[in-house]
C-alpha positions as CSV (number, residue, x, y, z in Angstrom):
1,X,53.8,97.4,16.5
2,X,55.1,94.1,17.9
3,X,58.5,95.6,17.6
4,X,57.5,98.6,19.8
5,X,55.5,96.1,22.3
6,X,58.5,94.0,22.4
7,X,61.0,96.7,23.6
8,X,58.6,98.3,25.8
9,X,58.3,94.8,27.6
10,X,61.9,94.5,27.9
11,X,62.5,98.0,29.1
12,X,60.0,97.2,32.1
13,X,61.9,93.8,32.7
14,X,65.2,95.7,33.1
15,X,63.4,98.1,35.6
16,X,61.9,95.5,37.7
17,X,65.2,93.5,37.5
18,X,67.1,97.0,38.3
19,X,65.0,97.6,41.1
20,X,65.0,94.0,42.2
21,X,68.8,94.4,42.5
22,X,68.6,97.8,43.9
23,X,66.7,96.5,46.8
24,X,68.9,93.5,47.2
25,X,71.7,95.7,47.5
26,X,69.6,98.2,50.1
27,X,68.4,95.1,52.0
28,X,72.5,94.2,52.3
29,X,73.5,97.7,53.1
30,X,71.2,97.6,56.2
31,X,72.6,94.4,57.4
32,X,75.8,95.2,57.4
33,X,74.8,98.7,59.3
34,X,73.0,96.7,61.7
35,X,75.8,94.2,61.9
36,X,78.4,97.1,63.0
37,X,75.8,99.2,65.4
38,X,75.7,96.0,67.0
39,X,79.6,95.1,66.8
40,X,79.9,98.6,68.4
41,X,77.7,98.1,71.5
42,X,79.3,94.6,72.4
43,X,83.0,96.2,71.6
44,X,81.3,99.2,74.5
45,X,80.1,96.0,76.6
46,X,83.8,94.0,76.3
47,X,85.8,96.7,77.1
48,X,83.4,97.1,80.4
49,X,84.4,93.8,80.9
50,X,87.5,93.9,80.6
51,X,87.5,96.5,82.9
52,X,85.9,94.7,85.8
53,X,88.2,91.3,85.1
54,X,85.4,89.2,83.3
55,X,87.9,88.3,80.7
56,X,85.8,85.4,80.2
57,X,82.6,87.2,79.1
58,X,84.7,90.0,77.6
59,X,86.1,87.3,75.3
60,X,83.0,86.4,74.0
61,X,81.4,89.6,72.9
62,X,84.5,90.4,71.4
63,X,84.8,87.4,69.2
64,X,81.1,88.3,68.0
65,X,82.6,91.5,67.1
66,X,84.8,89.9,64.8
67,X,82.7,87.8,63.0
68,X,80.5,91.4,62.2
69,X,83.5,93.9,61.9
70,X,86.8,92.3,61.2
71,X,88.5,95.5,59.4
72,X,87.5,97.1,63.1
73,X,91.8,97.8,64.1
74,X,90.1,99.3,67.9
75,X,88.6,95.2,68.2
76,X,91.9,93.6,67.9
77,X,92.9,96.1,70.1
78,X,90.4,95.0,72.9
79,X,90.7,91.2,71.8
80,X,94.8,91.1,72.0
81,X,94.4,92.8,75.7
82,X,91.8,90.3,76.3
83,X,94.1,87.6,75.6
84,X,96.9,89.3,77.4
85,X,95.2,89.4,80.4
86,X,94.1,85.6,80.2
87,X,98.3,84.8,79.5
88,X,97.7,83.9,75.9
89,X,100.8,86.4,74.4
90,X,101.5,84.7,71.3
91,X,97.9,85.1,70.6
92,X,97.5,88.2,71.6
93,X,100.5,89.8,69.7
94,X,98.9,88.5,66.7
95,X,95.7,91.0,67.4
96,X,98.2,93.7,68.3
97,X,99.8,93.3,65.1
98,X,96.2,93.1,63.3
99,X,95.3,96.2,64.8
100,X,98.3,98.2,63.9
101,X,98.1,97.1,60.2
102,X,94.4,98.0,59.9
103,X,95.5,101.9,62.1
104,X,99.2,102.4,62.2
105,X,98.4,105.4,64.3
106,X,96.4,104.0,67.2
107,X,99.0,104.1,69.8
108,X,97.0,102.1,72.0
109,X,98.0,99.4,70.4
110,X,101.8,99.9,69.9
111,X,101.5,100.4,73.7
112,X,100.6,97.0,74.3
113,X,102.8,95.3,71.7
114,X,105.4,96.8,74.2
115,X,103.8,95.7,77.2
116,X,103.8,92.4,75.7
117,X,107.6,92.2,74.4
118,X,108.2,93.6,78.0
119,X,106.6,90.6,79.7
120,X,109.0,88.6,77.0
121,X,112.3,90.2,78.2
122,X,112.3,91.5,74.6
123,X,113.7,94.8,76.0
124,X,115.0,96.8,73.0
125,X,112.0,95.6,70.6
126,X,109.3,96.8,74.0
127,X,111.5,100.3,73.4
128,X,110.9,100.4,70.0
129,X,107.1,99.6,70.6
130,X,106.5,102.3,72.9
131,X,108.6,104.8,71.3
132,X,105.9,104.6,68.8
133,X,103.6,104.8,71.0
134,X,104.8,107.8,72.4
135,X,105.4,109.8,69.3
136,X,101.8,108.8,68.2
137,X,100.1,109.9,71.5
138,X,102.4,112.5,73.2
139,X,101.4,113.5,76.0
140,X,100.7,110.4,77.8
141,X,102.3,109.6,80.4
142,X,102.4,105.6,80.5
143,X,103.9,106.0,77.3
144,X,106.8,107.9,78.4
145,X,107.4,105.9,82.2
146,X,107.5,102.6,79.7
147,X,109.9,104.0,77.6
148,X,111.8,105.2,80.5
149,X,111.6,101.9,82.3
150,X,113.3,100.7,79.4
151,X,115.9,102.1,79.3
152,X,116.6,101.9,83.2
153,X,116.5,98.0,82.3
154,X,119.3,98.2,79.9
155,X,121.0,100.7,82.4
156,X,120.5,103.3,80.0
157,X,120.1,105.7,82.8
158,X,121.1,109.2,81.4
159,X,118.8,108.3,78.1
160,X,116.0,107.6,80.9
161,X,116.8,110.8,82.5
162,X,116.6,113.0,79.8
163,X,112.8,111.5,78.9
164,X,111.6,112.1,82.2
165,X,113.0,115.6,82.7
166,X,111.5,116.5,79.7
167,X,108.3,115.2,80.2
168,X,108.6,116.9,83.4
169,X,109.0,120.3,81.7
170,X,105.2,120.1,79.7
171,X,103.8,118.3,83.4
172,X,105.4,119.7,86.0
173,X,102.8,118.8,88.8
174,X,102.7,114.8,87.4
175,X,103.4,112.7,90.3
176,X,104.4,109.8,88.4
177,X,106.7,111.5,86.3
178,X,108.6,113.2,89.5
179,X,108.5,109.8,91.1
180,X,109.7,107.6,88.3
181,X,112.6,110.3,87.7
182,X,113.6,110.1,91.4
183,X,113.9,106.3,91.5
184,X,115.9,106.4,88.6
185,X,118.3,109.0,90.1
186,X,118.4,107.0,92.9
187,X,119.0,103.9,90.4
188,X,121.8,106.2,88.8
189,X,123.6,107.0,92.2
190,X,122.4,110.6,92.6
191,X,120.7,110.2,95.8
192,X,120.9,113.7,96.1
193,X,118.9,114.8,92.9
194,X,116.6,111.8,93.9
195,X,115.8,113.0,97.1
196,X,114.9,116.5,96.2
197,X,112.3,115.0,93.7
198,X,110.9,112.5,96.3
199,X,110.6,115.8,98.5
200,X,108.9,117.3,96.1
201,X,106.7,114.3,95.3
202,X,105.6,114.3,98.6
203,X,104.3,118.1,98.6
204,X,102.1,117.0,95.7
205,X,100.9,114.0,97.7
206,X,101.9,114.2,101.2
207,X,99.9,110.9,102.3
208,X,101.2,108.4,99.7
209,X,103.0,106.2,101.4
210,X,105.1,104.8,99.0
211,X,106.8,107.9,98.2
212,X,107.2,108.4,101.7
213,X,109.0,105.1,102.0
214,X,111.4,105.6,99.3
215,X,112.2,108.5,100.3
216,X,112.5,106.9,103.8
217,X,115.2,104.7,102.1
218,X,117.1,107.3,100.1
219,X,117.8,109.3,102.8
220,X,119.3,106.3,104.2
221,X,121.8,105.7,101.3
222,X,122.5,109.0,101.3
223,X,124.0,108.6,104.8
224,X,121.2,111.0,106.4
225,X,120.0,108.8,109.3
226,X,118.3,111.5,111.4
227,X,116.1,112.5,108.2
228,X,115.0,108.5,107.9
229,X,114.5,108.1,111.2
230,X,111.9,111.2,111.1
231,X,110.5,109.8,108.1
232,X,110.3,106.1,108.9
233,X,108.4,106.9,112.6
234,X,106.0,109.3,110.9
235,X,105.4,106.1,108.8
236,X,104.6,103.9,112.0
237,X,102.7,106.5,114.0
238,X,100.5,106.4,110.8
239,X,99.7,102.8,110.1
240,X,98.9,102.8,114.1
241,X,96.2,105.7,113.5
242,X,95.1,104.0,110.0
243,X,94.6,100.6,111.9
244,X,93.0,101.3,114.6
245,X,89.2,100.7,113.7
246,X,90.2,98.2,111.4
247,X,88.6,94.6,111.8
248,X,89.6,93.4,108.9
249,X,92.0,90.2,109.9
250,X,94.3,90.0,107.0
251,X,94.3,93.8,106.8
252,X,95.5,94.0,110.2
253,X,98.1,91.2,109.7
254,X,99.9,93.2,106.7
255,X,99.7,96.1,108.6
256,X,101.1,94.6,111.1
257,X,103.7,93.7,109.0
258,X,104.8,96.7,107.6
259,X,104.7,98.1,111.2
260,X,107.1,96.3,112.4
261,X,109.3,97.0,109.5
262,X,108.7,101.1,109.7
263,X,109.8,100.6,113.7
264,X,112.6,98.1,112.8
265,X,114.0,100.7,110.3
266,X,113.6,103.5,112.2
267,X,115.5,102.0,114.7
268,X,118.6,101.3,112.6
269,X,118.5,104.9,111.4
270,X,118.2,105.9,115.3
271,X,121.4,104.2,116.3
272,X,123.4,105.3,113.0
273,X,122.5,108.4,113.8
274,X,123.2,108.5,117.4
275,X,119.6,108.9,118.8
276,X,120.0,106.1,121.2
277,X,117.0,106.8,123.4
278,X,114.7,106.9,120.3
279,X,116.1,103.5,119.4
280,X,115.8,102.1,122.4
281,X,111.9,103.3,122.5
282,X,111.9,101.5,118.9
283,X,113.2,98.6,119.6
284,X,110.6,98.5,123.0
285,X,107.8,98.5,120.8
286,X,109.1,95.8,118.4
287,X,109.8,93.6,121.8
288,X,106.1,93.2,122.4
289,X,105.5,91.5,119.7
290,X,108.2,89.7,119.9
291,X,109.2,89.1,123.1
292,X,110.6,86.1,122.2
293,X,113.2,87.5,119.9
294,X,116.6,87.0,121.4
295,X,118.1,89.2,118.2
296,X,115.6,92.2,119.4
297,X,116.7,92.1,122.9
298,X,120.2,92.6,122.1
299,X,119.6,95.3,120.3
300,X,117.8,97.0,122.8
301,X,120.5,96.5,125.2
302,X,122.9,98.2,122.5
303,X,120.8,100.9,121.7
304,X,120.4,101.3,125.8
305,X,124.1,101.2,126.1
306,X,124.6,103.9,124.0
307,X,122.2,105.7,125.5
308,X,124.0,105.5,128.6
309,X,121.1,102.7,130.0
310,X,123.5,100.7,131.6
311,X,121.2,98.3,134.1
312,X,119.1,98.4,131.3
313,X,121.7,97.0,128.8
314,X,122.3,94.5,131.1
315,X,118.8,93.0,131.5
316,X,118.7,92.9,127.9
317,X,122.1,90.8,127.6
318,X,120.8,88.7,130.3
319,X,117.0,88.5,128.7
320,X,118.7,87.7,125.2
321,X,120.5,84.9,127.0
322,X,118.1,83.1,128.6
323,X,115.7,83.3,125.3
324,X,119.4,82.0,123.3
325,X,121.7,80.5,125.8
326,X,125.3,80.5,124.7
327,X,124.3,83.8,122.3
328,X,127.7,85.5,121.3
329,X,126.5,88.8,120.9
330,X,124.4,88.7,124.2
331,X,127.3,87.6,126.2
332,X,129.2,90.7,124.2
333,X,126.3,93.0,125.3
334,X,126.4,91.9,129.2
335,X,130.4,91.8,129.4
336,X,130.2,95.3,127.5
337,X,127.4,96.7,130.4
338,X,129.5,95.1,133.4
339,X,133.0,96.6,131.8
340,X,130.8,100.1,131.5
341,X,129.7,99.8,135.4
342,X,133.2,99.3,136.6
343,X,132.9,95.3,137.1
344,X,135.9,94.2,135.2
345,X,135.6,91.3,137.2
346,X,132.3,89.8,135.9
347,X,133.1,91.7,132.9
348,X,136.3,89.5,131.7
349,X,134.8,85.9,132.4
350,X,131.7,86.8,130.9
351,X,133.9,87.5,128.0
352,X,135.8,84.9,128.7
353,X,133.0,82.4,127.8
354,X,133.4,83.2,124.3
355,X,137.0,84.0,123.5
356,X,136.6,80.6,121.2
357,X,133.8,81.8,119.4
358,X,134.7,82.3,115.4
359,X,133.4,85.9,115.5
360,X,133.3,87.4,118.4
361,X,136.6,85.4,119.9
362,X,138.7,88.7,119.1
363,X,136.6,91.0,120.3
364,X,136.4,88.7,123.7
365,X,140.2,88.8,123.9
366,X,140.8,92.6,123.3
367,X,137.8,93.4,126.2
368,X,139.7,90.6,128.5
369,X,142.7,92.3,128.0
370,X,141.2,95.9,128.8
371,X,139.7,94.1,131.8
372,X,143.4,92.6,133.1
373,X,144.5,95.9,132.6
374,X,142.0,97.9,134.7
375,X,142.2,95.2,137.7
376,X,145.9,95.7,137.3
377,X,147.4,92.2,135.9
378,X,149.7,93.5,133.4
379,X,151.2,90.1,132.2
380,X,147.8,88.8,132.0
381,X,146.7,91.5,130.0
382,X,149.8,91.5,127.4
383,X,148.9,87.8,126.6
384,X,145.2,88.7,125.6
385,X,145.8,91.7,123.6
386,X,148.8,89.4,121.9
387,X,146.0,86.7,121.5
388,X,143.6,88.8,119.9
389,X,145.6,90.4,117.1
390,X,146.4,87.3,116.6
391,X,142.7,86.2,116.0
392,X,141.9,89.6,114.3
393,X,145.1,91.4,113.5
394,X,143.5,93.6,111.0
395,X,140.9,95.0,113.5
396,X,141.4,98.3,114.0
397,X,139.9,98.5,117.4
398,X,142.8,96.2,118.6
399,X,145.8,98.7,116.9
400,X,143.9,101.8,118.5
401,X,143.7,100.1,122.3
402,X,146.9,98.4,121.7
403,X,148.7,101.4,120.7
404,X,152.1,102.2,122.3
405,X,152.8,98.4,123.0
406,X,155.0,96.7,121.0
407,X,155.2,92.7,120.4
408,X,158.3,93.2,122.2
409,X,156.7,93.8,125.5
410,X,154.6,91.3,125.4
């Protein structure tokens, strides 16, 4: 009997212990759910944070999320681009690295080890990175432009090429793709190839004005001045319309700025492209602004020459030079007008008061010697064609009006 009441007792012992130790365990097994819902919802509220630039707040919720799920690879995700963001790499690669051990396939994270080698100039290992990153989440398109970008950087640019025309292939209507592909073409040399992607770019997004000023400036190196000049007033007339009810102050002044650059430009491509009367309207508009800009006012006057503007060539010469007295290219610009009206008089000694200048003392001599020649002083005119070859004797100018007169006769 006591042997029977003595195993009973310790059969009841070892089921209250057991279910001591069962509840312990349940008890624990709550916690630690609790302790990851939790981890969850401030991992949710970092990442908002991070979002909005409160990398300061975001930090914090994220180290609590530590603390309660450190095996979480998606949390040293968020905390290494929490630390990127607040410039602490080293520390931040460390999360990366975390996050990749714990998930080798969250490309996420291989994305930003790559960002951050980037930032390093650690080119070739920020390839390797987002290569990963890449194969892990085809499909994405950041991952492929990094990869690309890469590769551009190390002037791989037929490597770069063949990623983007690829990519281009599965997502044919992705605007980043076409315009990553054209800058590298244009990168590469083939302005051709990159201009018929800009052009397509800009069917997908006609009022991005980025694409519409690098296009702007492809055309240019592909020699096709009218096209820029279209392109870069289009750009001007634009920012007028986009600025007009805007009362912002610092708005205005960058518009302002880039303005003047879009009229400057087009400009240039007018007179490369022979539109002298548009350039002249440019470079009207850029004068009111700056009508204290000798540099503007002689380009006017050049523009207006071309265009045939003679009186108005001259006012700019003589507007130039009283804004820059002594101005080479302003005394070039009125002798030039005055030669073009049949005053060779006026022409040569305007000339003449810079035939010592280091640049444009050639060019002086040469139009003094076209001037001698038209108000018939032969000998006169043999010494300043002899004197500016000597000055310039490479300048083809000077061989084409000197032509048929040898050193002999002079």
């Amino acid at each position: 009997m006591l042997r029977k009441t003595t195993i009973t007792a310790a059969a009841l012992l070892l089921a209250i212990c057991a279910g001591c130790e069962s509840h312990a365990e349940r008890k624990q097994a709550v916690k630690e759910q609790w302790q990851k819902s939790s981890s969850r919802i401030k991992l949710n509220l970092a990442k908002q944070q991070y979002g909005k630039g409160k990398y300061a707040d975001a930090l914090e919720n994220i180290k609590d999320c530590i603390s309660a799920d450190a095996k979480n690879a998606e949390v040293h995700l968020v905390y290494g681009k929490i630390l990127m963001a607040k410039g602490r790499r080293s520390e931040a690669e460390q999360e990366l690295h975390s996050a990749v051990e714990l998930d080798k396939t969250l490309d996420e994270a291989w994305y930003w080890l790559g960002v951050s080698s980037q930032e390093a100039r650690r080119i070739p290992q920020a390839r390797g990175y987002y290569e990963q990153a890449m194969t892990l989440g085809s499909g994405k398109v950041d991952y492929v432009l990094a990869v690309a970008e890469c590769y551009g950087a190390e002037k791989q640019f037929d490597a770069a090429l063949k990623i983007l025309e690829s990519a281009m292939l599965s997502m044919p209507r992705a605007l980043s793709l076409k315009v990553a592909a054209a800058d590298m073409y244009s990168r590469a040399g083939n302005n051709a190839r990159a201009i018929s992607l800009y052009e397509e770019a800009m069917l997908l997004s006609s009022d991005d004005e980025g694409i519409a000023e690098s296009l702007g400036y492809c055309y240019m190196f592909a020699d096709k001045w009218a096209e820029g000049a279209d392109l870069f007033e289009k750009l001007a007339k634009r920012l007028e319309s986009d600025s007009a009810g805007d009362k912002d102050a610092d708005t205005l002044a960058e518009n302002e700025q880039r303005h003047r650059l879009y009229i400057e430009t087009a400009a240039v491509c007018n007179m490369k492209s022979g539109q002298y009367t548009r350039a002249v309207a440019c470079y009207n508009k850029l004068s009111v602004a700056e009508r204290d800009n000798a540099e503007v006012w002689v380009k006017m006057g050049q523009a207006a020459l071309g265009a045939g503007m003679i009186d108005r060539a001259l006012q700019c010469g003589k507007k130039a030079c009283f804004l820059h007295p002594g101005y080479a290219d302003a005394m070039v610009l009125i002798g030039c007008a005055q030669y073009r009206s049949g005053d060779y008089s006026a022409a040569e000694k305007s000339f003449g008061t810079i035939s010592s200048d280091k640049t444009a003392g050639g060019f002086a001599w040469l139009m003094r010697a076209r001037c001698y020649e038209k108000l018939g002083q032969t000998e006169r005119a043999k010494g300043a064609y002899k004197r500016a070859l000597e000055l310039n004797p490479e300048s083809e100018l000077g061989d084409y009006l000197a032509k048929g007169r040898g050193n002999g006769q002079w």
